[in-house]
C-alpha positions, 0 to 999 in steps of 0.5 A: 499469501499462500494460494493451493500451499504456494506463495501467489502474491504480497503487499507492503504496507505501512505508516509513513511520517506525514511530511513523507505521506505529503511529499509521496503524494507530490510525487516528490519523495522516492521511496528508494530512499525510504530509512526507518525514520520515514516510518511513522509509530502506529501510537502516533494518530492519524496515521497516514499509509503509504501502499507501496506495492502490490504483487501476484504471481501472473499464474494467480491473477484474476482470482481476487487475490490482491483485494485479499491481500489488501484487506488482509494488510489493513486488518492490523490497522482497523482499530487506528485512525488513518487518515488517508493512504497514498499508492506508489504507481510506476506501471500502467497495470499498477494504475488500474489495479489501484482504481481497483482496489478503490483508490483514486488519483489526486494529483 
């Protein structure tokens, strides 16, 4: 996202197989391992999201810029039928920023 012509932040979201969702979710799957076949075909309903970052330049943060961010990368998806999306926390500051966002921890 461009804020005053500058590069503030983005965020990589996409449909992931459902057996990658579930194992995301366990905590089992490690998304550096992530290969193309993990993706799921947006054809293919429901579709389960795998969220697995969020980023904003510190000189940007506090602005609402991630909301913008993630509404702005659901937009493509509104028309589907998703079932459910899984974040990838690895910091206490991703923690809060998903409860943010509106997500809540379930495992």
């Amino acid at each position: 996202m461009l804020y005053d012509g500058k590069l503030a932040g983005f965020v990589n979201l996409f449909p992931v197989q459902p057996e990658v969702y579930h194992e995301l979710r366990a905590g089992r799957f490690n998304d550096h391992f992530m290969e193309l076949e993990h993706v799921a075909d947006i054809s293919a309903t429901p579709l389960h999201m795998f969220l697995c970052c969020v980023v904003v330049d510190r000189d940007y943060q506090r602005r609402g810029i991630a909301q913008q961010l993630l509404q702005a990368a659901v937009q493509p998806y509104a028309a589907l039928h998703c079932l459910s999306v899984v974040t990838d926390n690895v910091t206490a500051d991703g923690e809060r920023l998903s409860r943010r966002l509106g997500f809540t921890r379930t495992g």
